[in-house]
Biopython code that builds the backbone (N, CA, C, O; Angstrom):
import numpy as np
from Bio.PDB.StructureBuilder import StructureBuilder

atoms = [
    (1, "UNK", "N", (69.929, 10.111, -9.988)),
    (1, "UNK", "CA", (71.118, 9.641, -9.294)),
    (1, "UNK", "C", (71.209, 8.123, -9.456)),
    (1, "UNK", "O", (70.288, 7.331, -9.257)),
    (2, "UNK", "N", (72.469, 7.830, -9.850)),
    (2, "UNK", "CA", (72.350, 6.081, -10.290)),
    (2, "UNK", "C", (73.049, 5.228, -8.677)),
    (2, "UNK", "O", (73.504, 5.692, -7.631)),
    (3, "UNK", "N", (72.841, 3.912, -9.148)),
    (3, "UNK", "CA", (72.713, 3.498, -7.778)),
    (3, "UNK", "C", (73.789, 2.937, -7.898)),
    (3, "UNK", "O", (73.927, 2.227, -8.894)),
    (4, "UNK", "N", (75.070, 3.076, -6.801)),
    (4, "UNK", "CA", (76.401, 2.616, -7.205)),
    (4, "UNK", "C", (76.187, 1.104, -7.336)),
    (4, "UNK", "O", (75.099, 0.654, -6.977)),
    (5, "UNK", "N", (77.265, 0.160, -7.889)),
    (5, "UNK", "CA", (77.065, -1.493, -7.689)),
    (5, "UNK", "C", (77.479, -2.060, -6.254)),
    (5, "UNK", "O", (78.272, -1.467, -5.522)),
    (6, "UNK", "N", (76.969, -3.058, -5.986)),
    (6, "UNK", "CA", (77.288, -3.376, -4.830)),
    (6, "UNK", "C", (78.241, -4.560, -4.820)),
    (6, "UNK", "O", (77.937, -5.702, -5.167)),
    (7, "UNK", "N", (79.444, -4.152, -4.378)),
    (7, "UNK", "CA", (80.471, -5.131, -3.920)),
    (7, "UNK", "C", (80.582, -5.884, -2.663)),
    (7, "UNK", "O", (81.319, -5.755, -1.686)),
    (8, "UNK", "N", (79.497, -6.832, -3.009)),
    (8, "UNK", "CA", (79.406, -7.528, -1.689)),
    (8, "UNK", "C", (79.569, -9.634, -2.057)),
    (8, "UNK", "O", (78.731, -10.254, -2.713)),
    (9, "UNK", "N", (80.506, -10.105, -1.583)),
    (9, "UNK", "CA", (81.164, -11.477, -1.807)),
    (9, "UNK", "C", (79.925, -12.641, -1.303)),
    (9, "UNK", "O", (79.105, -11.997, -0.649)),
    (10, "UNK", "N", (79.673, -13.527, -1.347)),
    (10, "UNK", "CA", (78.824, -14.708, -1.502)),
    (10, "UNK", "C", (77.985, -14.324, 0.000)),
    (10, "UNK", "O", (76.876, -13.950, 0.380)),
    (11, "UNK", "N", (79.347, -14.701, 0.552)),
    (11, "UNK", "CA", (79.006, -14.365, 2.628)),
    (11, "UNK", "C", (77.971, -13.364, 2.859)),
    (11, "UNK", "O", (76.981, -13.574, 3.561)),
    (12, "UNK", "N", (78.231, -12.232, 2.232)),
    (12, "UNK", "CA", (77.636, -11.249, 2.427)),
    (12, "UNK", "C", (76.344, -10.885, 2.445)),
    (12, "UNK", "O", (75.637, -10.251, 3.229)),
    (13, "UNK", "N", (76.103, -11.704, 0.867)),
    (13, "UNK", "CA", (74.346, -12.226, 0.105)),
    (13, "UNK", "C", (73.801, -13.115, 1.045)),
    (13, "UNK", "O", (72.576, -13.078, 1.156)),
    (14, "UNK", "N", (74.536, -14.047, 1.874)),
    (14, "UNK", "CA", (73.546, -15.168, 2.668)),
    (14, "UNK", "C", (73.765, -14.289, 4.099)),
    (14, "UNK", "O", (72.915, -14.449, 4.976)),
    (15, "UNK", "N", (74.754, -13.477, 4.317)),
    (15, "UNK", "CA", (73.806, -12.839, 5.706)),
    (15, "UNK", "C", (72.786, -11.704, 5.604)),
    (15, "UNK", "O", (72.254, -11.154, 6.568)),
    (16, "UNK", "N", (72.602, -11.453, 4.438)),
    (16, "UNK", "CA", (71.467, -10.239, 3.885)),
    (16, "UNK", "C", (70.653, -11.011, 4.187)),
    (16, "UNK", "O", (70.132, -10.844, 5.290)),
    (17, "UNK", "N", (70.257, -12.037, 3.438)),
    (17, "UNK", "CA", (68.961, -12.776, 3.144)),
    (17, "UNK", "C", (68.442, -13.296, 4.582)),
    (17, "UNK", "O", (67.365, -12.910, 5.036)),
    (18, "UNK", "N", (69.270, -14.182, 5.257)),
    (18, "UNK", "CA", (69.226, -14.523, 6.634)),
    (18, "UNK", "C", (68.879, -13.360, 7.312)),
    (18, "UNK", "O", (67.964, -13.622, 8.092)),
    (19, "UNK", "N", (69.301, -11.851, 7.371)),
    (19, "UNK", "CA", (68.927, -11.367, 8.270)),
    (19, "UNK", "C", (67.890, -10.757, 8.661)),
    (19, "UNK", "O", (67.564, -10.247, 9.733)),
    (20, "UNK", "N", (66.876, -10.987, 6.578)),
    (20, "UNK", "CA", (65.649, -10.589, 6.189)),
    (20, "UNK", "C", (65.183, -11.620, 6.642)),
    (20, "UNK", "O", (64.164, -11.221, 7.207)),
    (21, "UNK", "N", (65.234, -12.646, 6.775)),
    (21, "UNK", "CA", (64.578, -13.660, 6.731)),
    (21, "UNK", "C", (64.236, -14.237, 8.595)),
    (21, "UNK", "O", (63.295, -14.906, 9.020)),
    (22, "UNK", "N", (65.151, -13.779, 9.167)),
    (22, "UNK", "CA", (65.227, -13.802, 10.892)),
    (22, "UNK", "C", (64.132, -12.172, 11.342)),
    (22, "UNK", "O", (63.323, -12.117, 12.267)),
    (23, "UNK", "N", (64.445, -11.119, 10.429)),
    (23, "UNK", "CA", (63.278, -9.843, 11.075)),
    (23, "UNK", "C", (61.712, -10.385, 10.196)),
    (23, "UNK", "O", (60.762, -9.765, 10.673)),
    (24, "UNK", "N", (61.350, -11.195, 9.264)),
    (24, "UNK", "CA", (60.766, -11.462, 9.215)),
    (24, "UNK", "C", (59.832, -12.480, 9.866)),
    (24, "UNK", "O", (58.631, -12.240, 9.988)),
    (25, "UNK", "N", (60.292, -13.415, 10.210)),
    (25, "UNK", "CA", (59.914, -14.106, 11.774)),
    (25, "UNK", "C", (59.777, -13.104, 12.771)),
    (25, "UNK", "O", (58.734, -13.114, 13.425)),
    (26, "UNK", "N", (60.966, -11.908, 13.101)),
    (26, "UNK", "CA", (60.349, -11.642, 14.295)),
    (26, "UNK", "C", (59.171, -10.742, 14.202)),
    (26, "UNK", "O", (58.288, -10.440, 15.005)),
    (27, "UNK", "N", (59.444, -10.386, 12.901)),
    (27, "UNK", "CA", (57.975, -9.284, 13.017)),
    (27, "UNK", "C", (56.434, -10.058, 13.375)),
    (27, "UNK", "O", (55.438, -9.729, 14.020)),
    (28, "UNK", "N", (56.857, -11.286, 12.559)),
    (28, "UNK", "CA", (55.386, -12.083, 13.005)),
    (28, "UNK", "C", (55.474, -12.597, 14.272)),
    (28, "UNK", "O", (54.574, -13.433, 14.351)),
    (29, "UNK", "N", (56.124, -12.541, 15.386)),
    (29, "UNK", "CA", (56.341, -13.186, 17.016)),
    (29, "UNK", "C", (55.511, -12.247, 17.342)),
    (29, "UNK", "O", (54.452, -12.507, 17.912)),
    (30, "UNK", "N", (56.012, -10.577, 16.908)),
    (30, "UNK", "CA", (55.650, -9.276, 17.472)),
    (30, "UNK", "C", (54.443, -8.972, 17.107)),
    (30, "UNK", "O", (53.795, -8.084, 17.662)),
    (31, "UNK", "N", (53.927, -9.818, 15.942)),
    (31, "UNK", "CA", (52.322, -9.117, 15.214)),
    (31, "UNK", "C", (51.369, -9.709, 16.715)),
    (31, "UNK", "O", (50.487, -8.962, 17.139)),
    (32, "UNK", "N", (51.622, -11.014, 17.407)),
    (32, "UNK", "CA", (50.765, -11.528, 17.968)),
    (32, "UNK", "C", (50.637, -10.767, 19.586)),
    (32, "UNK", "O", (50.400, -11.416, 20.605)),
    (33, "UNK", "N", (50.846, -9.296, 19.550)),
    (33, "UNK", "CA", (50.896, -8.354, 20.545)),
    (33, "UNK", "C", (50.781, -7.230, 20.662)),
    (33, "UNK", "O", (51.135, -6.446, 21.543)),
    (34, "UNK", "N", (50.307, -7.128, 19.818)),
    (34, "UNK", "CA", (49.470, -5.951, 18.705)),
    (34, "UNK", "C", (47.973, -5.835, 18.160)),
    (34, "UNK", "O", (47.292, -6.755, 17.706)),
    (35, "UNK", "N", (47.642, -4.585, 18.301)),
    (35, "UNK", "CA", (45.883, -4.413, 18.162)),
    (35, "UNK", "C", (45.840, -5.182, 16.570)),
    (35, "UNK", "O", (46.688, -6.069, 16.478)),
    (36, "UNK", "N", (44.960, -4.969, 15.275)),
    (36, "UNK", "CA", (44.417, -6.001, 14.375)),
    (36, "UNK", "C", (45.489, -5.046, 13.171)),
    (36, "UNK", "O", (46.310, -5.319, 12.294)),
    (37, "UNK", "N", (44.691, -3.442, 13.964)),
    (37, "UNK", "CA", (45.687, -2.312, 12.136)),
    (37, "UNK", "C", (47.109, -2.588, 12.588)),
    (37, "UNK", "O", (47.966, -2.661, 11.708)),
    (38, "UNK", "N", (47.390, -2.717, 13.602)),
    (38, "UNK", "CA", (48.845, -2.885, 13.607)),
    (38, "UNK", "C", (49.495, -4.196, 13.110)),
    (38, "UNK", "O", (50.521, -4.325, 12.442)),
    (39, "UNK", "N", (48.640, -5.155, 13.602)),
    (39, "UNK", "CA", (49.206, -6.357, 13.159)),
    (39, "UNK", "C", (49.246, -6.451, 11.498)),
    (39, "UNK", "O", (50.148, -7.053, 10.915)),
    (40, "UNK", "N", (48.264, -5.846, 10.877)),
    (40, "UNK", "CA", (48.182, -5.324, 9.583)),
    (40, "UNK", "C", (49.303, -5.046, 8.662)),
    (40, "UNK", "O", (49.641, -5.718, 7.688)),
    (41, "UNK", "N", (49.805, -4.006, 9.090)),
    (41, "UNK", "CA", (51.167, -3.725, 9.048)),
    (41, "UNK", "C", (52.411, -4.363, 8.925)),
    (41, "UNK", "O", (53.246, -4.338, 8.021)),
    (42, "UNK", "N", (52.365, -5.110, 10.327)),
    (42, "UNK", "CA", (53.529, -6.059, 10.869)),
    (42, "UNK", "C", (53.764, -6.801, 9.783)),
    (42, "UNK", "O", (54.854, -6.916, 9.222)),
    (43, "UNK", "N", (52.450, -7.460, 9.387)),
    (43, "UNK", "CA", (52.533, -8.677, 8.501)),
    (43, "UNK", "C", (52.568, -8.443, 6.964)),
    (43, "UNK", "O", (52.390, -9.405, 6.217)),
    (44, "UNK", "N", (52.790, -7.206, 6.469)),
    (44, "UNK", "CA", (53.014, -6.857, 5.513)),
    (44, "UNK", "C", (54.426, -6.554, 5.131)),
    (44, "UNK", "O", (54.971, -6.781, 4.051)),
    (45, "UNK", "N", (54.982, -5.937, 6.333)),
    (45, "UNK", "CA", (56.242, -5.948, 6.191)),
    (45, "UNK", "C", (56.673, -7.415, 6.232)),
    (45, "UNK", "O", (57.627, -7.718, 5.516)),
    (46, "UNK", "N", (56.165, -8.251, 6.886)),
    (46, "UNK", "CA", (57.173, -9.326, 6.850)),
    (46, "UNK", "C", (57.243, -9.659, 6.117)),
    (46, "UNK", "O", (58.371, -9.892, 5.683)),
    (47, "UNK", "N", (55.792, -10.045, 5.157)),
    (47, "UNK", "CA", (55.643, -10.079, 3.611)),
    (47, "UNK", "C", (56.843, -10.260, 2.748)),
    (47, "UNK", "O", (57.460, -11.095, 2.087)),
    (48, "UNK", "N", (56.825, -8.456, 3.290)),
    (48, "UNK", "CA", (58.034, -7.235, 1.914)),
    (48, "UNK", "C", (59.336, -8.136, 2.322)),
    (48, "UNK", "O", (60.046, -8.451, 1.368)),
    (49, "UNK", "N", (59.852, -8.714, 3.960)),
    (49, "UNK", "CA", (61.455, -9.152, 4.242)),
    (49, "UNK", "C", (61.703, -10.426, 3.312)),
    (49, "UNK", "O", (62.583, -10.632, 2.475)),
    (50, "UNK", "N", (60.601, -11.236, 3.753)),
    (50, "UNK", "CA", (60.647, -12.908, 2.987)),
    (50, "UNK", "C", (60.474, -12.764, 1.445)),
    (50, "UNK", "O", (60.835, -13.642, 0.661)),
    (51, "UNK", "N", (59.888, -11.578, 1.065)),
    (51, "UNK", "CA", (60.007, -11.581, -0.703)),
    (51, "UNK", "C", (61.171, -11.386, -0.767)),
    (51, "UNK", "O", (61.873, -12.119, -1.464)),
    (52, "UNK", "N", (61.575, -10.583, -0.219)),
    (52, "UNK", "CA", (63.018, -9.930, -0.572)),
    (52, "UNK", "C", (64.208, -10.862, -0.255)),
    (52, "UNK", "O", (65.308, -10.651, -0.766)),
    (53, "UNK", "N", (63.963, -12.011, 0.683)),
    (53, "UNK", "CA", (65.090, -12.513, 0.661)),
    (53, "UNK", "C", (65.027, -13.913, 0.185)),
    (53, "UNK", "O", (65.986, -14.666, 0.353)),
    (54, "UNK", "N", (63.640, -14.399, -0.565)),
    (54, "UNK", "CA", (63.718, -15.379, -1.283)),
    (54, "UNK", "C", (64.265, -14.788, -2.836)),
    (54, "UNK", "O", (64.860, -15.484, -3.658)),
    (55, "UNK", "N", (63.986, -13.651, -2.972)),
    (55, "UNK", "CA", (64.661, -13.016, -4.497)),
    (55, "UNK", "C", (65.858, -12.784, -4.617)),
    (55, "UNK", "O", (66.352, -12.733, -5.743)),
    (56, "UNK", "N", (66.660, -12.577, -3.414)),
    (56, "UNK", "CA", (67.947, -12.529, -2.883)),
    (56, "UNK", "C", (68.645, -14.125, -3.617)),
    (56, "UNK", "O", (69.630, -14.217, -4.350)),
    (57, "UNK", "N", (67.671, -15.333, -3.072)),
    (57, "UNK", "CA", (68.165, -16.590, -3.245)),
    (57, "UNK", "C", (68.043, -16.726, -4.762)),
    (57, "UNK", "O", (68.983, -16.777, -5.556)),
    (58, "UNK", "N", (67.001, -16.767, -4.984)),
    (58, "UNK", "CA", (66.521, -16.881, -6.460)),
    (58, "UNK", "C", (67.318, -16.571, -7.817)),
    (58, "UNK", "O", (67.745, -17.227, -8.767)),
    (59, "UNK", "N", (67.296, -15.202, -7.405)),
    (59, "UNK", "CA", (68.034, -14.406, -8.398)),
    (59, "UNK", "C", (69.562, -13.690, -8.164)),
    (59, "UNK", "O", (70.120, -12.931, -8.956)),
    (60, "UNK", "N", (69.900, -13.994, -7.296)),
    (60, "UNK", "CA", (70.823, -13.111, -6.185)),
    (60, "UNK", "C", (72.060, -13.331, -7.145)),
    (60, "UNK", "O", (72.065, -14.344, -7.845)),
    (61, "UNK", "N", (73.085, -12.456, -7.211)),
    (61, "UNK", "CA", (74.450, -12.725, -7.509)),
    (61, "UNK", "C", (75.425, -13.930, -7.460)),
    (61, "UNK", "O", (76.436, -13.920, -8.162)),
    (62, "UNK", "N", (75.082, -15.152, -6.494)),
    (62, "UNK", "CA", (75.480, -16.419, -5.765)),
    (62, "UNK", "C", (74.439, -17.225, -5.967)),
    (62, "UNK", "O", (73.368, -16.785, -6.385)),
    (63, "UNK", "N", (74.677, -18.712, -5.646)),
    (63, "UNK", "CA", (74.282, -19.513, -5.694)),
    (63, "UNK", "C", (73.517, -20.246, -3.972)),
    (63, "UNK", "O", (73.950, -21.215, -3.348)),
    (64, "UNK", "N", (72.667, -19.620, -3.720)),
    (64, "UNK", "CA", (73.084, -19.970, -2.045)),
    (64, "UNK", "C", (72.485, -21.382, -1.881)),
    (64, "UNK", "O", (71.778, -21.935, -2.724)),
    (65, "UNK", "N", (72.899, -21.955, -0.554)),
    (65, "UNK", "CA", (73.207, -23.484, 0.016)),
    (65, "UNK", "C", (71.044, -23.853, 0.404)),
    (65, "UNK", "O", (70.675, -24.930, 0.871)),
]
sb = StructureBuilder()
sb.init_structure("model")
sb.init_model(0)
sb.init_chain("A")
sb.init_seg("    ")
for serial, (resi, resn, name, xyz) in enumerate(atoms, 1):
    if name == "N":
        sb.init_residue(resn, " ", resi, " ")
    sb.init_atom(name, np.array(xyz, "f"), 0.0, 1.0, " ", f" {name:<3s}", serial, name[0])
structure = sb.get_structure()
């Protein structure tokens, strides 16, 4: 199954990235309230948000600010 394209305008790319980039902070607020495997976790995902939305910037469709 192919993956349709995404029609999404400049705005759109900087509130993606921002909004990866804001659950990635909060996941790390939330790691510090959490046993060690969980925090484990937490901080892996946040990892996965901030890769994803510095590649967003990087490489992204737009040019962001």
């Amino acid at each position: 199954m192919a993956t349709p394209p995404l029609d999404l305008s400049p705005a759109d790319w900087h509130r993606i990235r921002d909004a990866l980039r804001y659950l990635g902070r909060d996941l790390h607020h939330r790691s510090y309230g959490v046993e060690a495997s969980r925090r484990e976790l937490l901080w892996a995902e946040m990892d996965a948000c901030l890769a994803l939305a510095e590649r967003i910037e990087v490489v992204g469709p737009f040019n962001c600010d």
